[in-house]
C-alpha positions as CSV (number, residue, x, y, z in Angstrom):
1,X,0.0,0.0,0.0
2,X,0.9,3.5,-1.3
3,X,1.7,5.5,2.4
4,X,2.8,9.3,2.2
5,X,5.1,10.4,5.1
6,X,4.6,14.0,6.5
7,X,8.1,14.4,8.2
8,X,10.5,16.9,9.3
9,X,10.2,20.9,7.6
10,X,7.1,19.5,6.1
11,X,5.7,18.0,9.1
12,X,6.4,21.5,11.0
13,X,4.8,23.3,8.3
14,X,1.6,21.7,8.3
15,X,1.4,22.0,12.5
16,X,1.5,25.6,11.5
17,X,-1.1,25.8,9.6
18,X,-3.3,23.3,12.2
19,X,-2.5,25.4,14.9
20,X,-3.3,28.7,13.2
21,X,-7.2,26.7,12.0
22,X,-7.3,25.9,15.5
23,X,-7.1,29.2,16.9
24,X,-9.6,30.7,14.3
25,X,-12.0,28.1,14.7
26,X,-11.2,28.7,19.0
27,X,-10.7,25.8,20.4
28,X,-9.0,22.6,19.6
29,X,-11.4,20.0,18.2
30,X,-13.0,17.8,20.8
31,X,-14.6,14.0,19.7
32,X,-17.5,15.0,16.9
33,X,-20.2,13.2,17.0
34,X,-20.4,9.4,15.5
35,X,-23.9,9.8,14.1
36,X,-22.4,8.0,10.8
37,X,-19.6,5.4,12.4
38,X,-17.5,8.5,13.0
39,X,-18.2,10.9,10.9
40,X,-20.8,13.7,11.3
41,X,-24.7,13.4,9.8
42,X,-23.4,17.2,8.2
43,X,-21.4,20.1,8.6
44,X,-22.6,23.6,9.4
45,X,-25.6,24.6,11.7
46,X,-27.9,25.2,9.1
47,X,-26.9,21.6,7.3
48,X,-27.5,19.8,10.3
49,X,-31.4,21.0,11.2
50,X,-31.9,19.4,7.5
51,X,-30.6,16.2,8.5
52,X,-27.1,16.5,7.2
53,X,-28.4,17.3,3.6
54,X,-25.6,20.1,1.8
55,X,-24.2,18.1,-1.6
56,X,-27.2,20.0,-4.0
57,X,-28.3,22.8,-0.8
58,X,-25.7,24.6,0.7
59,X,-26.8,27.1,3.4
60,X,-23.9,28.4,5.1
61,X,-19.8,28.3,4.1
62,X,-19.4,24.9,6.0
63,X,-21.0,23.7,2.7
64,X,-17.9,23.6,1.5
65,X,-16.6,20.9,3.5
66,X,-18.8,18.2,1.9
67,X,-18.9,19.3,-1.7
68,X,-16.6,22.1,-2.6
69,X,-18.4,23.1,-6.0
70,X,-20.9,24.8,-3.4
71,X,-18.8,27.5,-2.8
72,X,-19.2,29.9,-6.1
73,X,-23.0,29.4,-4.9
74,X,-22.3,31.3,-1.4
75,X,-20.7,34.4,-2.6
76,X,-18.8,36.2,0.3
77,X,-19.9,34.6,3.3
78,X,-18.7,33.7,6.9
79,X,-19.6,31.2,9.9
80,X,-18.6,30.7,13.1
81,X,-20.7,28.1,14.7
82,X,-20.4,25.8,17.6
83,X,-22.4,22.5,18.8
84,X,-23.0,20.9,22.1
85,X,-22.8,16.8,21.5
86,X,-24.0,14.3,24.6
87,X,-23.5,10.8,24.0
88,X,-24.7,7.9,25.9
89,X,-22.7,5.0,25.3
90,X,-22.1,1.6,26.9
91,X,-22.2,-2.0,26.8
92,X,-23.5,-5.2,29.1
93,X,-21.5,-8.7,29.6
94,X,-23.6,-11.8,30.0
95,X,-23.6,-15.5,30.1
96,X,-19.8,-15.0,30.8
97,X,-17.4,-17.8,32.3
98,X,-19.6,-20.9,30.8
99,X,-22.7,-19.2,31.9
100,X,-21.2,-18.6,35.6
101,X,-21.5,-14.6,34.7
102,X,-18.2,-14.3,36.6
103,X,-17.6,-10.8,34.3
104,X,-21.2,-10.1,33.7
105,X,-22.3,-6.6,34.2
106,X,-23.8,-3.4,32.6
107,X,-21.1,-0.6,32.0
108,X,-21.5,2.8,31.6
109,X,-19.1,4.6,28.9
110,X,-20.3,8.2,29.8
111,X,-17.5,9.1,32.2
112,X,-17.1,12.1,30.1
113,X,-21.0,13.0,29.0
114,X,-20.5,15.9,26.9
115,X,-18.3,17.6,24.0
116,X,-18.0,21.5,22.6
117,X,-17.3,20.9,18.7
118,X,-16.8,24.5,17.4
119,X,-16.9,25.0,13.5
120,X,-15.8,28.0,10.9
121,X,-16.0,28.9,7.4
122,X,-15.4,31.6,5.0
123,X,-15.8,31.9,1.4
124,X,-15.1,35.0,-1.0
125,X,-15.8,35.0,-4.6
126,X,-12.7,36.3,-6.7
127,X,-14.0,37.0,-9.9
128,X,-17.1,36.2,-11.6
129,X,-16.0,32.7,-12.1
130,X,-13.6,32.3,-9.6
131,X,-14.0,31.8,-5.9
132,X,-12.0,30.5,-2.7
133,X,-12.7,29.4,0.7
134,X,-11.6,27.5,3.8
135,X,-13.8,25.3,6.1
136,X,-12.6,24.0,9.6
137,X,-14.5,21.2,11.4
138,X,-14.3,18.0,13.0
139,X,-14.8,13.9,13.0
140,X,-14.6,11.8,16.1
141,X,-16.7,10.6,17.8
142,X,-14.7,7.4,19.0
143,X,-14.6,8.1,23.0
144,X,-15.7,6.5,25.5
145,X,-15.1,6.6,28.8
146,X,-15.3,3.3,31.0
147,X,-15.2,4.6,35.2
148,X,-15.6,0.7,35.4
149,X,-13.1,-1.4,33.3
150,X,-15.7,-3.8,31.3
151,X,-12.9,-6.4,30.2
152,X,-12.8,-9.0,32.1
153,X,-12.3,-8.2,35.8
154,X,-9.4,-5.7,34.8
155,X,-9.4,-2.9,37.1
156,X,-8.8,1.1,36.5
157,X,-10.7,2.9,33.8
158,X,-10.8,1.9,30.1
159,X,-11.7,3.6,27.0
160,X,-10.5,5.8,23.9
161,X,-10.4,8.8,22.8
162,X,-10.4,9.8,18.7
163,X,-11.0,13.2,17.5
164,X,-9.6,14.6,13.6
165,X,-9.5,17.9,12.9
166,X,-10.2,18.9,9.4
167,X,-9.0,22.1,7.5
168,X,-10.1,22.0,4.0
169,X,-8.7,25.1,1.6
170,X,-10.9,25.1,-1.6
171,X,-11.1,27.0,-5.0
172,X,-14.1,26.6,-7.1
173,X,-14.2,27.7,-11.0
174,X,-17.8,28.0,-12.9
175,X,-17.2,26.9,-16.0
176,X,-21.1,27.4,-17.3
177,X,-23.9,29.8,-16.0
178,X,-25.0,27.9,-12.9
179,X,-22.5,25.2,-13.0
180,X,-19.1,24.7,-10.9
181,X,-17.0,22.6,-10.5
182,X,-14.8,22.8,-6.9
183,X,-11.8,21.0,-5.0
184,X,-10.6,21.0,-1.7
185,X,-7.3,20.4,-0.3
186,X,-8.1,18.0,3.7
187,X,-5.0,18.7,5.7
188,X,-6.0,16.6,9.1
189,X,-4.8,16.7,12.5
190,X,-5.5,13.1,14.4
191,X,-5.5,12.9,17.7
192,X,-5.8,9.2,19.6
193,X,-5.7,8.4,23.2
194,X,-6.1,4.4,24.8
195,X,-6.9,3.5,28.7
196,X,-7.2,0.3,30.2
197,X,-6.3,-2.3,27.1
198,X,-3.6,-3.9,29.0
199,X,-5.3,-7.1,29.8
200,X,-4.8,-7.2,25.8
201,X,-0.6,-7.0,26.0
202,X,-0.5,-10.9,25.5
203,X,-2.2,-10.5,22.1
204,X,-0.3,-7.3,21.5
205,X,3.3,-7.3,18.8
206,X,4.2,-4.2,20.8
207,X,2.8,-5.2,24.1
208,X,4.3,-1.4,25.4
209,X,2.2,0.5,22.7
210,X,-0.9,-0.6,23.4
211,X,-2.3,1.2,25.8
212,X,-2.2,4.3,28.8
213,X,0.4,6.4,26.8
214,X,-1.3,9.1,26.4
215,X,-2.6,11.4,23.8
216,X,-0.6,10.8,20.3
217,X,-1.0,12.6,17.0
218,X,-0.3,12.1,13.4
219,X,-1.4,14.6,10.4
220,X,-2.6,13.5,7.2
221,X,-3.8,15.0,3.9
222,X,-6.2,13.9,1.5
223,X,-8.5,15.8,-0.9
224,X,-12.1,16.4,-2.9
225,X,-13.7,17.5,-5.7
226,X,-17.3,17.9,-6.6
227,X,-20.0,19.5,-9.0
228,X,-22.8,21.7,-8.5
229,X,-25.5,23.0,-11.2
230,X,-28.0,25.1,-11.2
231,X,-30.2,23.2,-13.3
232,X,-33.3,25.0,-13.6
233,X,-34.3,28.3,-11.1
234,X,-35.9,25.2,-8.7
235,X,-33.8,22.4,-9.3
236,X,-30.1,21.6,-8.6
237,X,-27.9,18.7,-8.3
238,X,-24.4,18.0,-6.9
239,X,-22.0,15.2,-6.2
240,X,-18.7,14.7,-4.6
241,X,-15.7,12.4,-4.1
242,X,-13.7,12.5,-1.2
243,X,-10.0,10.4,-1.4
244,X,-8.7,8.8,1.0
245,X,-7.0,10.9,4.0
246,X,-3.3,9.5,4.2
247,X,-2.3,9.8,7.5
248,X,1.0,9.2,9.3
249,X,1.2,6.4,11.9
250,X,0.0,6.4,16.1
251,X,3.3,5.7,17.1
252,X,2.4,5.4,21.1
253,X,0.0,2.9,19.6
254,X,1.5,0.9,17.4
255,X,0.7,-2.0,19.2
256,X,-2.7,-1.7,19.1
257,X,-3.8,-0.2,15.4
258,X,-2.9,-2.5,12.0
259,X,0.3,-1.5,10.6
260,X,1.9,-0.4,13.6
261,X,-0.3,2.0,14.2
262,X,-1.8,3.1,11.1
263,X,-5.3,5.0,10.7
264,X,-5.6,6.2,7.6
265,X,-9.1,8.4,7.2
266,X,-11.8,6.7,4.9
267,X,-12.7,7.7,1.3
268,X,-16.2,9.2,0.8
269,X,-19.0,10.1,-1.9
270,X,-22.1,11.0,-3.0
271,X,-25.2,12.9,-5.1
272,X,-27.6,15.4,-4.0
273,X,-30.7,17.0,-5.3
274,X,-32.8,19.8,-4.1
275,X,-36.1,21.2,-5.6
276,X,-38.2,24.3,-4.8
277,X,-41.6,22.6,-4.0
278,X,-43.4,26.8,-3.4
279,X,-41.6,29.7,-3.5
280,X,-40.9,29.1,0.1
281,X,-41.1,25.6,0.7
282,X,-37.2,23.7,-0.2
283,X,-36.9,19.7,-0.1
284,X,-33.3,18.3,-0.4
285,X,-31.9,14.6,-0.5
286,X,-28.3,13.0,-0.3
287,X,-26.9,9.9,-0.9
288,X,-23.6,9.3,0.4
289,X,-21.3,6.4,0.7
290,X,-18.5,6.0,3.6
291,X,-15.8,3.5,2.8
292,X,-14.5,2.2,5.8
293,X,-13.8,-1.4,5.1
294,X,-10.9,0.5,3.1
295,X,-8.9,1.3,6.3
296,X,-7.6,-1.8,7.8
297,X,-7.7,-0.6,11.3
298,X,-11.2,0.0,11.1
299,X,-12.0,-2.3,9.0
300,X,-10.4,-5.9,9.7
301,X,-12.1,-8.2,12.2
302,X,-11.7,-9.9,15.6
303,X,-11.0,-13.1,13.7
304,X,-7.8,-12.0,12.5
305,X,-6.4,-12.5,15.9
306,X,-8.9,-15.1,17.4
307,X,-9.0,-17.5,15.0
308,X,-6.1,-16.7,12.2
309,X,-3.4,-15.4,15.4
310,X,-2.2,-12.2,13.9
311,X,-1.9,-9.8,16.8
312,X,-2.9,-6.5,17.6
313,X,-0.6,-4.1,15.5
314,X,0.9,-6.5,12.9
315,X,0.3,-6.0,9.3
316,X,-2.9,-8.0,9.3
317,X,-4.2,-7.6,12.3
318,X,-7.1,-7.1,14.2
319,X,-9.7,-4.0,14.1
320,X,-12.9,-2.8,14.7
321,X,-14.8,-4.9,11.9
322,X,-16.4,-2.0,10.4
323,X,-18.5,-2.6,7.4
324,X,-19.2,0.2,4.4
325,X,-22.1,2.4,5.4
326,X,-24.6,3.6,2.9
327,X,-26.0,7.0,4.0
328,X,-29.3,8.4,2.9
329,X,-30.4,12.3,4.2
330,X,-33.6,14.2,3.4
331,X,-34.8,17.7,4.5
332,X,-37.3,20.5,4.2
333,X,-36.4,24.0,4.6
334,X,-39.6,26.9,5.1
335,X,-39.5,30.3,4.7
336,X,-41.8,32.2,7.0
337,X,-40.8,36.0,6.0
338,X,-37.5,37.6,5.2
339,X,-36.6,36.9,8.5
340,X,-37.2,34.0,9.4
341,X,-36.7,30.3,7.9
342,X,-37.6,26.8,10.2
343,X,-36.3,23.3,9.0
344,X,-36.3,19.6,9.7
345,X,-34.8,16.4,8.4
346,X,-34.0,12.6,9.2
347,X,-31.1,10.8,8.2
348,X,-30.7,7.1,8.1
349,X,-26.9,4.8,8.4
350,X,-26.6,1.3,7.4
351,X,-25.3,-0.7,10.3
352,X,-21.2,-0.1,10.9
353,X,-20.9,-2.5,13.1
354,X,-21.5,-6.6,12.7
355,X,-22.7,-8.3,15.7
356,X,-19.8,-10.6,15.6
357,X,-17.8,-7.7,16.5
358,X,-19.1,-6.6,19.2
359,X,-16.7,-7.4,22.0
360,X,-13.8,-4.8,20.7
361,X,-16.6,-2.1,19.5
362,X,-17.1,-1.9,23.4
363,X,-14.7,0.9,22.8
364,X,-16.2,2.7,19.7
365,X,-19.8,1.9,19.6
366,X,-20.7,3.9,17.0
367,X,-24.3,2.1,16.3
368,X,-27.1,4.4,16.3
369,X,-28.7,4.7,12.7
370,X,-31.9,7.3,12.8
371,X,-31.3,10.6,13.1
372,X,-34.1,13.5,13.9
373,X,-33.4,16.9,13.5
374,X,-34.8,20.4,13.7
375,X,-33.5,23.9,12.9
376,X,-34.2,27.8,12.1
377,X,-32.6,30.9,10.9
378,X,-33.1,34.0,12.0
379,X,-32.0,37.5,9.3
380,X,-31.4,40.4,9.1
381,X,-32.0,42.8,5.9
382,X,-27.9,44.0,7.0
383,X,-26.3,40.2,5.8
384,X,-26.0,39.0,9.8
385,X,-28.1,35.5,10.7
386,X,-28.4,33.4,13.7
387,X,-29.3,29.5,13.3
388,X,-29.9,27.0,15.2
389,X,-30.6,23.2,15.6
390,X,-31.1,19.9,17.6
391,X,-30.5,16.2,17.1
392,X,-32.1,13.7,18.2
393,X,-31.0,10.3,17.5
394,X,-32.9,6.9,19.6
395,X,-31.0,4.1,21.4
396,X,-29.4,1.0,19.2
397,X,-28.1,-1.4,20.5
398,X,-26.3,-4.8,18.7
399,X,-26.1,-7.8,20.6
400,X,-23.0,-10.4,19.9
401,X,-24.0,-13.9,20.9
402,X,-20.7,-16.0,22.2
403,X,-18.4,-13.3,20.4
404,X,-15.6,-13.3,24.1
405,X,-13.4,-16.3,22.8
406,X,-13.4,-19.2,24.8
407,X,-10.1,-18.5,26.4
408,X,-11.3,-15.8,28.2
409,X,-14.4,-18.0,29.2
410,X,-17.1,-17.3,26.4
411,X,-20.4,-14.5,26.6
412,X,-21.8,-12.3,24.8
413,X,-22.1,-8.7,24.6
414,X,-24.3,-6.0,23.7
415,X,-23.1,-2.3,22.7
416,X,-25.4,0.8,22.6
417,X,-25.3,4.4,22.0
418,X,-27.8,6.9,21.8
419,X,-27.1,10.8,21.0
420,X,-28.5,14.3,21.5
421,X,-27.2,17.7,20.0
422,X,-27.7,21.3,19.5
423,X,-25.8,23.6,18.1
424,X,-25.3,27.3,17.2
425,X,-23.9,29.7,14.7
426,X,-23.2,33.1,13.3
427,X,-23.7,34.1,9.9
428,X,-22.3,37.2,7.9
429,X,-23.2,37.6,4.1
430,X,-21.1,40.5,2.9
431,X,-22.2,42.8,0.2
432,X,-21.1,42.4,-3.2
């Protein structure tokens, strides 16, 4: 496999540039919200009251960050938003030790309950086909935090910690009256923190970089291109490709992630439509596709080191078992007056996680699959806007029958998450 290495000058370079992002977007990154595995149901405020939906609709500059033809559609635009994510994660042992339930138990993964995920984005049209931008966001959403170590009768805490922050330059050029075509440069800043794995060392090729060594990083860059057209005045359509993010290795945890600590960042894509049903009444869709069984680390199962003996960190072995999740979004968006617009949308995963795979997803249970939101926008004749929204997305759970190996005396276990948002922003549209 093809591996780009950010090192030395170049390496220092690109923290630069991350730490400038992270100071204009105010806070460093914490774990977004795993509404789709571990990437976010959308980007920007106004995105996420329509259940994600931006590929063919883009409302604010965080457009931008899912397909970057959007941007000649925003003009000169800024957003500085922020959103409030509370998780409830955790997991329940049964019929463990030949049915004795020595290690059975319900364990709670909420030891830290809720995450800040602040957002910005600017865009600024050059010429009257030209037009730049730069969005700066986050994924995550792989943390949990275990007060209760669930494996086994180990004591101390247990859990991890994954959050990626994104910074995504982009240049759009509109080749055709209502029709652009945009791409995006994703530099990306990983940050990965393990507790409590060390029952795991005998299973481990680098039993000292497994676990409890604190918070590594690793950068990455990747990119993405899309379309956008204008149709007709009440139709539009987009579509985008995102590559792979090439990422440089965990090294404090090269004993736990495939490759000696590699996690590269999955490839994603998809279409959008939007049509104006009134005057004032917008629906959008999106498709998407997320490509994680690409990544080994996410993507390879338990079985590689139960059954087939490759150990945690070697070139083949195991992960998370992740499957390839199909995305679909849908949204309305309602114009009361000038000032005022309400919204709502629903977005639905496939299943991430097998229920064979459930006894390492403990740590990243990132199941839930229904998403309900609701937003509004409040303007101002002067360019300035206010938005809000809320998520809503209901308890799943997957259940693994007999998935703890016999050696560690056999059970099952069940993982859950359910997830609650809100989120706010600020909007200026500058004068032309």
């Amino acid at each position: 496999m093809v591996r780009y290495s950010i090192e030395g000058k170049t390496a220092a370079a690109f923290h630069g540039r991350i730490g400038i992002a992270g100071l204009v977007s105010f806070a460093l990154i914490s774990p977004a919200a795993a509404t789709t595995g571990y990437f976010e149901h959308g980007y920007g405020i106004q995105s996420e009251g329509l259940g994600g939906v931006s590929i063919a609709y883009p409302k604010d500059s965080l457009a931008i960050a899912t397909n970057p033809a959007t941007l000649s559609a925003l003009g000169d635009r800024l957003d500085l938003g922020a959103e409030l994510f509370i998780p409830k994660r955790g997991a329940e042992f049964s019929n463990t030790t030949g049915g004795l339930g020595l290690f059975d138990g319900s364990f709670s993964g909420n030891g830290k309950s809720s995450f800040v995920i602040p957002q910005f984005g600017y865009t600024h049209r050059l010429s009257s086909q030209w037009s730049a931008g730069v969005a700066v966001y986050g994924n995550g959403g792989m943390n949990t935090s275990y007060e209760k170590n669930p494996y086994f009768g180990s004591s101390g805490t247990a859990g991890v910690n994954l959050s990626q922050l994104f910074v995504a330059p982009t240049l759009s050029y509109e080749f055709a009256p209502g029709h652009t075509i945009g791409a995006s440069v994703k530099l990306v800043d990983q940050f990965f923190e393990a507790r409590g794995l060390g029952l795991f060392g005998l299973f481990s090729s680098s039993p000292s970089a497994l676990s409890d060594n604190g918070k590594d990083s690793a950068y990455g860059i990747g990119g993405s291109v899309g379309y956008y057209g204008q149709w007709t005045p009440d139709f539009s359509v987009g579509a985008f490709w995102q590559s792979k993010v090439y990422s440089q290795r965990f090294q404090k945890y090269e004993g736990l992630f495939v490759g000696h600590g590699a996690f590269d960042i999955p490839s994603t894509y998809g279409i959008g439509l939007a049509y104006k049903i009134f005057p004032d009444l917008d629906i959008a869709a999106d498709h998407t596709r997320i490509e994680y069984g690409d990544v080994d680390s996410v993507a390879n199962s338990v079985g590689e080191l139960f059954t087939y003996g490759h150990t945690l960190g070697s070139d083949n072995g195991p992960g998370f078992g992740w499957r390839n999740v199909t995305v679909v979004k849908a949204g309305l968006n309602y114009r009361i007056d000038p000032e005022w617009q309400v919204r709502a949308g629903w977005a639905y995963s496939t299943q991430p996680v097998p229920s064979d795979q459930t006894l390492f997803n403990v740590l990243a249970p990132g199941v839930v699959q229904h998403h309900f939101t609701a937003g509004a926008t409040w303007s101002t004749p002067l360019g300035f806007d206010i938005s809000s929204f809320a998520l809503y997305a209901p308890r799943t759970e997957v259940t693994g029958t007999g998935v703890i190996p016999a050696a560690f005396g056999g059970g099952d276990v069940k993982v859950h998450l359910s997830e609650f948002s809100v989120g706010l922003a600020f909007g200026w549209k500058f004068a032309e």
